[in-house]
N, C-alpha and C positions, 0 to 999 in steps of 0.2 A: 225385594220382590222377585219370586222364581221367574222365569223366560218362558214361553210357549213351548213346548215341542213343535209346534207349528212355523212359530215365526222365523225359525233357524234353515238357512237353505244348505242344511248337511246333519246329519245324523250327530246325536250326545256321541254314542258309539265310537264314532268317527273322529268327533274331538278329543273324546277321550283318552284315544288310541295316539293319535295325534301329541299330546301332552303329556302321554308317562313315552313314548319314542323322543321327546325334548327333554328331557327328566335323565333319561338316559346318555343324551350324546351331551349335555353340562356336566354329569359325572366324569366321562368316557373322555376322549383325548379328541372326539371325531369332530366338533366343533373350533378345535385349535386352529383350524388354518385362516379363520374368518377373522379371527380378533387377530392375529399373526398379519393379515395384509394391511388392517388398519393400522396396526403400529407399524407395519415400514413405511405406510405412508406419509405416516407424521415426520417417520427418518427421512424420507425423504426431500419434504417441504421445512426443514431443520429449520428453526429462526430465533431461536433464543439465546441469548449471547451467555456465556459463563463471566460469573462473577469477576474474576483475575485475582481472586483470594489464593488462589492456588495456580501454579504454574510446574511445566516439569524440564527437567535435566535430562538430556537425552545422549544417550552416545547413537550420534545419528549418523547417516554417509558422512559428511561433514567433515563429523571425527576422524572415522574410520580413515577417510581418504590422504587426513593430513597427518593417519599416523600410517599411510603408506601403507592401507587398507589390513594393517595390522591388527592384534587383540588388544583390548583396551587393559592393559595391564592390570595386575591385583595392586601395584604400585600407582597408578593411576588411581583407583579407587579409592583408596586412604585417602592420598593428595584432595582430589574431590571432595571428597566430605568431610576433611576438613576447610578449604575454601568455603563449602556453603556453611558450613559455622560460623565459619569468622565473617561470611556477611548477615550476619545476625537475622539466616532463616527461623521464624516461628519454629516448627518442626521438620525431621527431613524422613520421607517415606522411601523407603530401600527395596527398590522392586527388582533384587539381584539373587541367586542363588551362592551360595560358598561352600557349597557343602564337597565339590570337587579340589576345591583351593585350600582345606583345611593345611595343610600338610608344604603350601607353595612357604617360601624362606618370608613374602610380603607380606600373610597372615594377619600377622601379630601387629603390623603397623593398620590393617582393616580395624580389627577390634577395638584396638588404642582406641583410632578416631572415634569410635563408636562409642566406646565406653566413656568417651570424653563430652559427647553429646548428651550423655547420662536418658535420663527417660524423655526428650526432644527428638529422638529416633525411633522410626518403625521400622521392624524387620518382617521380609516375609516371609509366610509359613506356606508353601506351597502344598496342594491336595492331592493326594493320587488316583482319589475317588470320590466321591460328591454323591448322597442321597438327600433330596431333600437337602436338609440343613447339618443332616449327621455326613463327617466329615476324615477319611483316613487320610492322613501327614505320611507327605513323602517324606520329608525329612524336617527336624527342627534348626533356628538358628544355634551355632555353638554358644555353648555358657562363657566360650571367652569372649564375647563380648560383650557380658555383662546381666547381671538380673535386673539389670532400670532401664536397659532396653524394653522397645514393648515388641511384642509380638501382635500379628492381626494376620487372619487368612487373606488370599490374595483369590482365592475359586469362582467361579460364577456356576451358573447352571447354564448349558446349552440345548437349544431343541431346531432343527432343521437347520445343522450348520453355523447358527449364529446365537449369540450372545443375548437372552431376554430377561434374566435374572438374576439381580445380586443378592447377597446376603447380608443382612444386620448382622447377624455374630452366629456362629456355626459351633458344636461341640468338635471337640479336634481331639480324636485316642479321648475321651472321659472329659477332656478339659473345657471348660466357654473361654471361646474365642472371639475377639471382635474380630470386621472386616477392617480392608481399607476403607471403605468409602463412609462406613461410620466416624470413624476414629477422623479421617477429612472433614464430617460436619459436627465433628467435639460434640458428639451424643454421647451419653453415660453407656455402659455395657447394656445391647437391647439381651430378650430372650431370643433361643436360635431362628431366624425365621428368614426365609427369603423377601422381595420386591419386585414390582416389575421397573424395570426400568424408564426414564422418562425420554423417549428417545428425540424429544423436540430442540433440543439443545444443539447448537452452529457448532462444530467441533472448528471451523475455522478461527472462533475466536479464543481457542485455547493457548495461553502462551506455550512456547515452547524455546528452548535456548539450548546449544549445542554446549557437550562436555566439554571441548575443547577450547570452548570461549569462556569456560569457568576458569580451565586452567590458566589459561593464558591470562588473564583478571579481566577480560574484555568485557563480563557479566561477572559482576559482584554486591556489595553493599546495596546499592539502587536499584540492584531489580530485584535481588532476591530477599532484602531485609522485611523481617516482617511478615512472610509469605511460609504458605506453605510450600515444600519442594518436593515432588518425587522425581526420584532416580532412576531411571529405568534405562533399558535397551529399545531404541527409535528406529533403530536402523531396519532397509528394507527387507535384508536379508537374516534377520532374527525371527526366532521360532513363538515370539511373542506376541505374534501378529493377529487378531480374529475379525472378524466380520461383525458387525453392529446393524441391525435392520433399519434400513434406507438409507447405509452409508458407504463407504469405500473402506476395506480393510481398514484397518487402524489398529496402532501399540497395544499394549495392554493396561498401559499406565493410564489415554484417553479415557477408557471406559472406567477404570476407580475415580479419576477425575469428576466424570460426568454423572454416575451415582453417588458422591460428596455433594455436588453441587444441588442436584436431585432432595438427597437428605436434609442439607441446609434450612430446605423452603417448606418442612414438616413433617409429621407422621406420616409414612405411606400406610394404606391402608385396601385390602383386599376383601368386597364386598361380595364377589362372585357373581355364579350365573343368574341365583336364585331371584332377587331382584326385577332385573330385566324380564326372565321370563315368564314374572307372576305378573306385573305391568302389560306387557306384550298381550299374554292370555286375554286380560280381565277388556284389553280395547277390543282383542279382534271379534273378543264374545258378543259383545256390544255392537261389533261392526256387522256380525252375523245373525242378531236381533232385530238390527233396524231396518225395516222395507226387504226384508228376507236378504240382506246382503247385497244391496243394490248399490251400497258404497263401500263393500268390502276391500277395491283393486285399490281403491282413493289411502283407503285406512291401514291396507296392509305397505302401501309406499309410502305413507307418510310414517307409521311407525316405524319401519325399517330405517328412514333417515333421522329419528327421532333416535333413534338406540344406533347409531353410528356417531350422530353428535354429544350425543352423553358418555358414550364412550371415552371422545376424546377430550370433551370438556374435564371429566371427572381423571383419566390418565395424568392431563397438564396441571389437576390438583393433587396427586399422588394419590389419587382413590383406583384402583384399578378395578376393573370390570368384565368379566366373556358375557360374551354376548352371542355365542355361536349357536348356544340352544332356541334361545329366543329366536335368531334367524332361520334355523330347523324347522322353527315349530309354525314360523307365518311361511314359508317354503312347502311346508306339507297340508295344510289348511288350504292357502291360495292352491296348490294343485287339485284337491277334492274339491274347493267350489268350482274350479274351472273344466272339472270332467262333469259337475253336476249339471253346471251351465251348461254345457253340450248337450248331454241327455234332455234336459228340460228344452231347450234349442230343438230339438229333434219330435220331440213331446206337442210341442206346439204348432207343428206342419201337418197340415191334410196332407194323408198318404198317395190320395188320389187324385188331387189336383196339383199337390205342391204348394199351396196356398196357405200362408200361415189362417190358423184357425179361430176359435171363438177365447180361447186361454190368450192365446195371442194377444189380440182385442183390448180383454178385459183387463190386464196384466201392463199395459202401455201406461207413458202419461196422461194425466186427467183429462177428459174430452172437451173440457171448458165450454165454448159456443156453439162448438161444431155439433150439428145433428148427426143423430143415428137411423142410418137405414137400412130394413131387414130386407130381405130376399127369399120368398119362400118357392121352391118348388110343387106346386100341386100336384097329390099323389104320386110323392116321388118312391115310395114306398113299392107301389105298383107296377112304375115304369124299370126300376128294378129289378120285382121278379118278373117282368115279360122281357125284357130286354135280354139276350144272350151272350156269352162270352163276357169278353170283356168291353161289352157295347156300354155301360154304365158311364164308364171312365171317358170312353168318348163322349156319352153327353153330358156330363161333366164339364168337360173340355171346350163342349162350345157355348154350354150357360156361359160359363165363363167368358170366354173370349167376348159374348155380347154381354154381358155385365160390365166387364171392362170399360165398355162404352160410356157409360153412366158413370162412374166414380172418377175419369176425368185426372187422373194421374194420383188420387190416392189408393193408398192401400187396400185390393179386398180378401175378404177373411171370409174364409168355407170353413162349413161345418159339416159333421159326417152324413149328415138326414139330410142333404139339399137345402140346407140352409143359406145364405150367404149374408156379409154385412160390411157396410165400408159408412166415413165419416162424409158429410158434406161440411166443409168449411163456412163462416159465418158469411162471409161474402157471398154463396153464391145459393145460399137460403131461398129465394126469391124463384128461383132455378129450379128447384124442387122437382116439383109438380110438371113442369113441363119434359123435365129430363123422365120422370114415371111414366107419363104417354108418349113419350119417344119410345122407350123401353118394351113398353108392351105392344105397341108395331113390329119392332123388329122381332116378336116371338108371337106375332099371327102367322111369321112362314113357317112350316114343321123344321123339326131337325134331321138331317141325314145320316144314318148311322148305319153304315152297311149298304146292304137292300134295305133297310127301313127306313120309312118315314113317317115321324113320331113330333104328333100336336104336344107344345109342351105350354102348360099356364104360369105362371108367375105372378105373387099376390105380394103388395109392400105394407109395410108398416113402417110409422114415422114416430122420432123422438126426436123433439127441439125445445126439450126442456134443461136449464141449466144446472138443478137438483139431484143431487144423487150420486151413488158412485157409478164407475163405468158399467161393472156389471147388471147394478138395477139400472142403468140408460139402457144398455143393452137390451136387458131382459123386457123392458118397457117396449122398446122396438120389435122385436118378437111377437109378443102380446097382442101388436096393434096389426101385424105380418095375417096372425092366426085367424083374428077379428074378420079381416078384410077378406079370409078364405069362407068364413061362415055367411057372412056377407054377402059374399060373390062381388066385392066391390076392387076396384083396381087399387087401389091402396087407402090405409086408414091411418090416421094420427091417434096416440097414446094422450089420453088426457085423464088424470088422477083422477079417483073415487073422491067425491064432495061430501058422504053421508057418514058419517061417526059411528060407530056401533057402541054399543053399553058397554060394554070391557076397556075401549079408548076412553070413555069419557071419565071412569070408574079411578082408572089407573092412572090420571091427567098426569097431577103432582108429581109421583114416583118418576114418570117417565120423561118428563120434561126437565129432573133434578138430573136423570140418567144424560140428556142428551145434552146440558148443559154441560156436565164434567167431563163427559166419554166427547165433544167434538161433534155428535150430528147438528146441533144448531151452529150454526155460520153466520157471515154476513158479506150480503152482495153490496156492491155501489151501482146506482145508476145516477148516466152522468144527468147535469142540468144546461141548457146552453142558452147562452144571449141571442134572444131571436136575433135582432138586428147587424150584429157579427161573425153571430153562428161562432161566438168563441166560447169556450167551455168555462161554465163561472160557479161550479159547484158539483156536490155528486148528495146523491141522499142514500142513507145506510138503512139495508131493508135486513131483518130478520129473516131465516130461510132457513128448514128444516129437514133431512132428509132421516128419515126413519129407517132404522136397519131391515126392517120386515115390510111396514106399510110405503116405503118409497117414501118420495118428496109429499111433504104434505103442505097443501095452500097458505098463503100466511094467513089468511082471512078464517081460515077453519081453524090454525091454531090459537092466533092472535087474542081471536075473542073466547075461547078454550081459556087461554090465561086468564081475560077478564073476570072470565067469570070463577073458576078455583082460586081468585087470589094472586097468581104467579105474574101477573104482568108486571111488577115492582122490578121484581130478579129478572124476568124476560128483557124488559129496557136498559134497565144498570148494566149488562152483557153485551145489548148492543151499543151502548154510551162508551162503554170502557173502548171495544173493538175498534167505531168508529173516529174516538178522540188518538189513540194510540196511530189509528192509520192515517188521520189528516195531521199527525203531528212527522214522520213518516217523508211525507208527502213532503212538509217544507223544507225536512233535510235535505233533500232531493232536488230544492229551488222549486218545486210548484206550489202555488198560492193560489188555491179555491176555496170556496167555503164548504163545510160537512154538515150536512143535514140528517137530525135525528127526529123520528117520531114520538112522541110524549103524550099517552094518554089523560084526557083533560082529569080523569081521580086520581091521579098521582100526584095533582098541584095539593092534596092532602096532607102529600108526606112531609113531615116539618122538617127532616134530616136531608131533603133532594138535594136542594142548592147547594149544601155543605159538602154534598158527597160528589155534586157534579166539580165543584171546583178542588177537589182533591184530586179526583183523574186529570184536568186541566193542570195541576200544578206538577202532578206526577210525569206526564209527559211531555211536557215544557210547552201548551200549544196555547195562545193567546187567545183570550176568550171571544174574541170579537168572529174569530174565523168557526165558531160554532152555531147552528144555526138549529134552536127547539122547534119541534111544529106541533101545533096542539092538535091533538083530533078531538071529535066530535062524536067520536065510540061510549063516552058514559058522560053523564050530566056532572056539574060540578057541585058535591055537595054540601061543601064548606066554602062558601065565597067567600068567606072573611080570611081564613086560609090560603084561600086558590091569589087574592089579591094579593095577598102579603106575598106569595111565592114569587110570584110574578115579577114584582116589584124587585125583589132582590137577584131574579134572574136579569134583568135590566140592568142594575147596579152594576153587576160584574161585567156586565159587555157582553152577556151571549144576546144576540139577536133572537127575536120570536116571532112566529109564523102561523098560520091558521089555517091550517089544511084542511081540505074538503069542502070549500067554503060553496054555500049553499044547500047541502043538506044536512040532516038533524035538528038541532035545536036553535032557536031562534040565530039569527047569525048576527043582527044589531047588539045583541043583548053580549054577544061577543068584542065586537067592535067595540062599546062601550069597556067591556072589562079590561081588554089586550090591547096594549098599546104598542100593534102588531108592524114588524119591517117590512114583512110581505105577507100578501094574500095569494091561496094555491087556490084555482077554481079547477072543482072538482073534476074529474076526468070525462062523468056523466054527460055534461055537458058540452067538452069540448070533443068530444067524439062523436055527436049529433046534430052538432051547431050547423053543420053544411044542407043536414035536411030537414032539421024545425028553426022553423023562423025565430018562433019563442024560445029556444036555448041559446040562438046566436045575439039574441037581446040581452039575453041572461051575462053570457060571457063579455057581449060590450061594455053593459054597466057596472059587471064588476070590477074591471080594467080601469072604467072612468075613477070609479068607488077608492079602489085601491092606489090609485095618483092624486086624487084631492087630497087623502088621508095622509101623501108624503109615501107611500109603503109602496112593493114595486109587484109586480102581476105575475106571479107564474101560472102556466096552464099545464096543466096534466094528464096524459092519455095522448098523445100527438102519435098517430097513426101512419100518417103519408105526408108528402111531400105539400100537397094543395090545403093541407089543415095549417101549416108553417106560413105559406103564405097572406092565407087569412088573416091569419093573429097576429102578425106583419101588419099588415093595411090596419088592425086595428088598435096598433100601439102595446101591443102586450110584451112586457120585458124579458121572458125568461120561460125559458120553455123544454116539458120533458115528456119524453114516452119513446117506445119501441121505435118508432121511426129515428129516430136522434139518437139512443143507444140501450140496450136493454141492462138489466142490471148483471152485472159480473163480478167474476173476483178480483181478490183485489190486485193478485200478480199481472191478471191481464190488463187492468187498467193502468198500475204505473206503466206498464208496457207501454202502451198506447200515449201515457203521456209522456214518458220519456225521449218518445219519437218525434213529438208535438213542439217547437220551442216556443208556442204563443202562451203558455202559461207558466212560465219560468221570469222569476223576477230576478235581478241581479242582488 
């Protein structure tokens, strides 16, 4: 599926540019230094011990000192190798030059030995030049010592001083050549190619044993039978010496050592840049798709550790890797979102006040509870152009500073027209209204701006609806700002259109199939609480729609919208699924409440319900008992013999049933009689009125009484204030919900909220 042009917070262009410049420096040498510090850090953190299949013979200080810091004689050499014959070494690797000694009178007793070793000896062929794997020979071993000698190049390849590649087998003058460090792990002859080397490898656990204690027989049979030997120059003062990345000079013999051991453990193989930096690409695109890049720092440092640890995982299995373009390419990306983020930083401040703006605003996290409240300037347009200089800016300056007053340490946000907007927090809701007529006091004094003084009016709008994205909260708060100016009223509240046009009601189906797929419909919880505790003992799942164009739409104007097109089957199963996945959620978490769904009484038609509700229950492991049906009383039932059977086996499984609305529509005995209900909801109607008709607080007595004879427990619905709690208290009612106790929310904020809580956490 292509990506928006939109959703991306940096230009195609940009990336593009971005990834043929990564393209480049994986070819190019420019990313070497980056995969170059990772492998000396592996040299550095060395831990891997060598096999002891191989060991070397060194003419070390040792030697040197006990021959009286002398040259280890061409007569000495024969002698040596013949002693490691005769301690029945496997093979013996000759990391000596002769090519100056042809001609010394001990010669011939070198070759002897050699030739006595028959093809159980390596000679080396030293390189004078090294490309790649093609290879010019300083000089070859003499034929006198034999054609069942073998030969092997002894070269590596150098980059920045130090030692990072060996060679499987090199062409030498026309000829294939093995290396040492093959012919050390008894590979067949490779084709010419280089490795990288494995530089994890403890050189401390290399054995090593002095010439001088071969001679002497102090090392013989027992340590070298059986073994591979090289023979080399150890000492400090030998030109043999190189650097190994993350380690301390070291022989020359160490490093064939440690690429044998290396080869041993398998094919090396060289995957390249390409790899990583089509991976890298294809997350940071994705990271620059999702919320326009709002987790791009997150994605670009975890990739980045992500292609450091592969690196070294895949080095310590002989796969070798760069990774430097890929580092390039999230290095140049992370700089253009982070100049983008400036500008858009910048984008988002009133020039004139300094006050972040309405993008600002709109662009934040979700507004969840907290209301929106607008700020308009009346005739700010005018005061404007009467106002001179830069008199604007100062009354600017002082809206502000008395705005300030009112938003109470949250953030307010100017917009260019006199606008202004800040959130009120759920808590201090109640505050509203009172903080509005404080507000328009302190702006019955004029403003001083100069020599002038300038009557300024200020009109609010309110939005304390939880529906909708920021933008349409916003834009709703506006609306109701504008309202209150036509008005002439001190401020107005934003309350949605109730009336349907022909085009909504036409286009039902399509657009309730669209809002189901695309995310506008949701689902809030509102909680339920044990009056007599006031402990939280459930939450009921409300369907909630916010429409991209029409705003939040009522659930009662879509609900029965569904009824009536057919769609409330798909409306319900969406919130069924939503609400069983979130009370199951819930008990990973240790809270144990019940989840209340609403169930239209023509859906006890559907003969597939049951089957399909206990699929979701089994799908998300939640026990049926903690589910909680509430039948409404929105369409008659018109298959009773149906609706029983349904019923019946909704029982069976253990979800509990409930009978909401209880007292209005259709007979409600006639209910009682069918549902052999856990609780009765009394309708909200009632318990909202109860305190000033006598006849609804009878209503709500009897049904409490009604609902405890029958065994089933009382909730009431609509609970407004504090003195309606107390009532249904004194009159036994078990459970109780409405705005005053908690309005419906998402569902982040609620585990929130009960994460905070430990009274509904079971062990």
């Amino acid at each position: 599926m292509p990506i928006p042009v939109k959703s991306l917070i940096i230009s195609w262009r940009t990336i593009a540019l971005s990834l043929l410049l990564s393209v480049i420096v994986g070819f190019s040498a420019i990313g070497e230094p980056v995969d170059r510090v990772i492998e000396a850090a592996i040299g550095r953190a060395a831990w891997r011990p060598v096999s002891g299949d191989t060991v070397i013979v060194g003419v070390d200080d040792k030697t040197l000192q006990s021959l009286q810091d002398q040259e280890f004689s061409v007569a000495n050499h024969a002698r040596l190798i013949r002693a490691v014959d005769d301690a029945g070494a496997k093979r013996l690797f000759i990391d000596f030059s002769y090519y100056r000694r042809l001609t010394h009178p001990d010669y011939s007793k070198v070759a002897a030995a050699v030739r006595r070793m028959d093809d159980r000896v390596v000679l080396a062929v030293p390189a004078a030049k090294m490309t790649g794997s093609d290879v010019k020979v300083s000089y070859w071993p003499s034929q006198a010592m034999g054609d069942r000698a073998v030969r092997a190049c002894i070269c590596w390849e150098y980059e920045f001083w130090q030692v990072w590649r060996v060679p499987l087998a090199v062409i030498a003058d026309g000829r294939h050549l093995p290396s040492f460090a093959a012919l050390l792990a008894d590979r067949p002859l490779d084709k010419p190619g280089l490795f990288l080397l494995d530089f994890s490898y403890d050189t401390s656990t290399i054995t090593e044993y002095s010439a001088i204690d071969v001679l002497n027989g102090r090392v013989g049979r027992q340590q070298l039978a059986g073994k591979y030997v090289i023979f080399a120059p150890t000492n400090a003062s030998s030109s043999d010496q190189h650097f190994l990345p993350g380690h301390e000079k070291l022989p020359g013999a160490y490093i064939h050592l440690i690429a044998g051991e290396a080869l041993k453990r398998g094919n090396p193989v060289n995957i390249g840049f390409f790899p990583g930096l089509a991976l890298t690409f294809a997350i940071l695109l994705g990271a620059l798709a999702v919320r326009r890049g709002r987790w791009f720092a997150w994605a670009a440092f975890v990739t980045t550790s992500a292609l450091i640890a592969a690196k070294i995982f895949l080095g310590l299995s002989l796969v070798s890797t760069q990774i430097g373009a890929a580092c390039f390419l999230i290095a140049a990306l992370s700089a253009n979102v982070s100049r983008t983020r400036r500008r858009a930083s910048a984008q988002r401040e009133n020039p004139v006040s300094g006050l972040p703006n309405f993008e600002a605003l709109r662009s934040q996290a979700a507004f969840g509870s907290a209301t929106v409240v607008a700020a308009k300037v009346v005739n700010f347009e005018d005061l404007a152009a009467f106002i001179p200089g830069d008199g604007i800016g100062k009354l600017v300056e002082q809206v502000t500073r008395r705005l300030q007053l009112a938003s109470q340490g949250t953030t307010l946000h100017h917009d260019l027209d006199g606008t202004f907007a800040w959130l009120v927090p759920y808590y201090q809701h109640s505050q509203i209204e009172g903080q509005l007529a404080g507000l328009a006091a302190l702006f019955n004094a004029p403003l001083t701006i100069g020599e002038l003084r300038v009557d300024v009016a200020i009109a609010f709008g309110v939005n304390d609806e939880f529906e909708g994205s920021n933008a349409q909260r916003l834009a709703a708060a506006l609306v109701a700002a504008e309202r209150a100016i036509r008005t002439r009223s001190l401020w107005t509240k934003y309350t949605s259109r109730q009336k349907e046009d022909a085009g909504w009601q036409l286009s039902f189906h399509s657009q309730l199939e669209d809002a189901l797929t695309g995310g506008d419909i949701w689902v809030a919880f509102q909680p339920q609480f044990e009056i007599a505790t006031n402990r939280l003992v459930g939450v009921e799942a409300l369907a909630r729609w916010t429409h991209p164009t029409r705003g939040p739409i009522p659930p009662d104007e879509f609900i029965v919208q569904a009824e009536k097109s057919q769609d409330i089957y798909r409306l319900t199963l969406f919130v069924m699924d939503q609400a069983i996945r979130s009370a199951a959620q819930l008990r990973e978490r240790g809270i144990h409440i019940n989840m209340s769904v609403n169930l239209s009484a023509s859906l006890l038609d559907h003969s597939d319900l049951v089957g399909t509700i206990r699929v979701m229950l089994t799908a998300h492991h939640l026990p049926p008992e903690i589910l909680t049906v509430e039948i409404t009383e929105t369409a008659q039932i018109e298959n009773s013999r149906q609706a029983r059977h349904t019923l019946a086996q909704l029982r069976r499984t253990g979800i509990r049933l409930s009978i909401d609305d209880y007292g209005t529509g259709q007979s409600n005995l006639e209910y009682l009689t069918e549902i052999e209900a856990d609780e009765i909801k009394i309708d909200k109607r009632f318990v909202m009125t109860m305190r000033d008709s006598q006849r609804n607080l009878e209503v709500v007595k009897s049904t409490i009484d009604l609902a405890h004879r029958l065994g089933a427990v009382a909730v009431a619905e609509g609970i407004e204030d504090a003195e309606t709690v107390t009532l249904l208290a004194n009159l036994g009612c078990d459970v109780g919900q409405g705005y005053h106790l908690g309005k419906p929310q998402l569902f982040s904020e609620l585990t929130a909220t009960l994460s905070a809580s430990p009274q509904n956490r079971t062990a």
